[in-house]
C-alpha positions in Angstrom: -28.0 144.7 -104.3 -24.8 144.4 -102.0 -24.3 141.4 -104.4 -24.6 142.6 -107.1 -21.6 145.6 -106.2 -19.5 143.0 -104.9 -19.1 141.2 -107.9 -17.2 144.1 -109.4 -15.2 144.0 -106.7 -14.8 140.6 -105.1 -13.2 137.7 -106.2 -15.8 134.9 -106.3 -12.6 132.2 -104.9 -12.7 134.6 -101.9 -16.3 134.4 -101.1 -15.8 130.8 -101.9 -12.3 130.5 -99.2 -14.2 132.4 -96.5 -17.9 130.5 -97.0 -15.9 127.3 -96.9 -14.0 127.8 -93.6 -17.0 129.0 -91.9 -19.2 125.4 -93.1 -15.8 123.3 -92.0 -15.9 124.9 -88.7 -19.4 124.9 -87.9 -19.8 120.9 -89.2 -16.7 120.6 -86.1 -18.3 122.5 -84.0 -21.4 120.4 -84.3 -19.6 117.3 -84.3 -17.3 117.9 -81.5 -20.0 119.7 -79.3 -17.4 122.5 -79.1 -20.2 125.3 -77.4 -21.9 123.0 -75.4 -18.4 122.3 -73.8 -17.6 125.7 -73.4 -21.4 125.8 -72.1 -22.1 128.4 -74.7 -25.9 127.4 -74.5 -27.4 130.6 -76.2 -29.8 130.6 -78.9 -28.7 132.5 -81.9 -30.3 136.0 -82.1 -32.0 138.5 -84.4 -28.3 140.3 -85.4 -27.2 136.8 -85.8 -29.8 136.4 -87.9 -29.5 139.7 -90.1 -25.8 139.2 -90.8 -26.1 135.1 -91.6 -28.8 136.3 -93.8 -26.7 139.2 -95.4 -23.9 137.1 -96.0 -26.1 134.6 -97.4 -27.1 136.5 -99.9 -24.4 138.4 -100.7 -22.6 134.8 -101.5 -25.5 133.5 -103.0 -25.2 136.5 -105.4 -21.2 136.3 -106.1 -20.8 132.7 -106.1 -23.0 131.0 -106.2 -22.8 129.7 -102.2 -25.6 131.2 -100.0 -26.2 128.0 -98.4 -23.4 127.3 -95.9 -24.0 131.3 -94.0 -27.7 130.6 -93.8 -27.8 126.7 -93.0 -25.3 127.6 -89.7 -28.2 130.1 -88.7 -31.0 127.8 -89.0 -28.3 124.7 -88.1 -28.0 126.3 -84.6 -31.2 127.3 -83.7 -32.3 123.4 -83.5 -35.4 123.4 -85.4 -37.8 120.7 -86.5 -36.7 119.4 -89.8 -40.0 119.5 -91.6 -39.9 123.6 -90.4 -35.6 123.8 -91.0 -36.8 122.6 -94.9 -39.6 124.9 -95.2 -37.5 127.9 -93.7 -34.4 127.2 -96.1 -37.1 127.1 -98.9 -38.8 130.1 -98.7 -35.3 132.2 -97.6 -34.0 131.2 -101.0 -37.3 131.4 -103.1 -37.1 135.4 -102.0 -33.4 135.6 -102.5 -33.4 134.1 -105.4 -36.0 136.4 -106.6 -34.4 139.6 -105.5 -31.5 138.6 -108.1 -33.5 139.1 -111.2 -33.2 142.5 -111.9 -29.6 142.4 -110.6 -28.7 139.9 -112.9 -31.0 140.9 -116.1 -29.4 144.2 -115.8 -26.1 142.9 -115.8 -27.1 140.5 -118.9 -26.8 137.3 -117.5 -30.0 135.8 -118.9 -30.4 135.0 -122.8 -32.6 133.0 -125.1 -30.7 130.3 -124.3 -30.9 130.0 -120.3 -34.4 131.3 -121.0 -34.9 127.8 -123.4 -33.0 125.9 -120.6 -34.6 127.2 -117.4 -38.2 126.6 -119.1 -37.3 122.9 -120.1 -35.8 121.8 -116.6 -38.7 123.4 -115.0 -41.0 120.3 -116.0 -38.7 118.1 -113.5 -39.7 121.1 -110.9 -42.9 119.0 -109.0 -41.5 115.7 -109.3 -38.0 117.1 -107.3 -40.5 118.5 -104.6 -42.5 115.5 -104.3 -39.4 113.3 -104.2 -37.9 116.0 -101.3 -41.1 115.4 -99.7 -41.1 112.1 -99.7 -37.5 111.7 -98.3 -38.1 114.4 -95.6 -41.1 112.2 -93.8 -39.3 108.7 -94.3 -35.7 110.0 -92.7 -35.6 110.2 -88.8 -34.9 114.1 -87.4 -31.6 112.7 -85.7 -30.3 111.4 -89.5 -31.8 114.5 -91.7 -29.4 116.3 -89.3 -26.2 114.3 -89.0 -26.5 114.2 -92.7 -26.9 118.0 -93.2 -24.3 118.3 -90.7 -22.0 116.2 -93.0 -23.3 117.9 -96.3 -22.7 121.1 -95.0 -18.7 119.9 -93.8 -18.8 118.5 -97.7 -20.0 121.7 -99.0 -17.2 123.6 -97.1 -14.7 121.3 -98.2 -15.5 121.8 -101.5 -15.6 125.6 -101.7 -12.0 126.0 -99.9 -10.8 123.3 -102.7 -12.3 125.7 -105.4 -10.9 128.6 -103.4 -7.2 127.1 -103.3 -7.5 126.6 -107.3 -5.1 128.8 -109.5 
């Protein structure tokens, strides 16, 4: 719902400028080893948790980019990568589900995304086995240097769009 207001009142390249500097700095952070050098050791907490969550949704609703917020959540809390998937799958099958009415009241679905939706969903089992698949034959220390990187990419990208006129 706090979505849903701030795209009356938010610029989505803003969402998009902050989400972006906040995936570049955590991909440093995790490259550099920046806390552990400051021997910042502490797990991230529940209030951590709430407000990476917030702003994960409230990004996911504006722009499109709830993934960087919620992925330095889960990111830092050093989780198996088998639960890190499941975890990132169920936050956004909720969130994702608490933008219907938001976004049918707002008129964003028609015949046409209706027409679209229902023929890319045949593709929907064969993109979970192939996830599946990929998720047991990559080693844990690769999945996460590569969603390290993805997530520095991701940033990267949104502060490009950002800087757009």
């Amino acid at each position: 719902m706090i979505g849903a207001l701030a795209m009356s009142l938010l610029f989505d390249r803003y969402i998009k400028g902050m989400i972006g500097i906040i995936a570049i700095s955590f991909m440093l952070d995790r490259i550099f080893q920046l806390r552990q050098r400051l021997h910042w050791q502490q797990l991230p907490g529940k209030h951590f948790a709430r407000v990476c969550a917030l702003v994960s949704g409230v990004t996911s609703t504006v722009a499109h980019a709830g993934g960087p917020p919620i992925l330095v959540y889960l990111m830092a809390k050093n989780l198996a990568k088998q639960t890190f998937v499941a975890t990132t799958a169920v936050f956004f099958t909720v969130l994702n589900a608490g933008k219907l009415l938001p976004y049918a009241a707002m008129g964003f679905f028609t015949l046409d995304s209706w027409k679209i939706a229902a023929s890319l969903a045949v593709f929907a089992p064969l993109g979970v086995w192939l996830g599946l698949y990929v998720l047991k034959m990559i080693p844990e220390r690769y999945f996460f240097s590569l969603a390290t990187a993805l997530l520095g990419i991701s940033g990267i990208k949104l502060l490009y769009d950002a800087l757009q006129f």
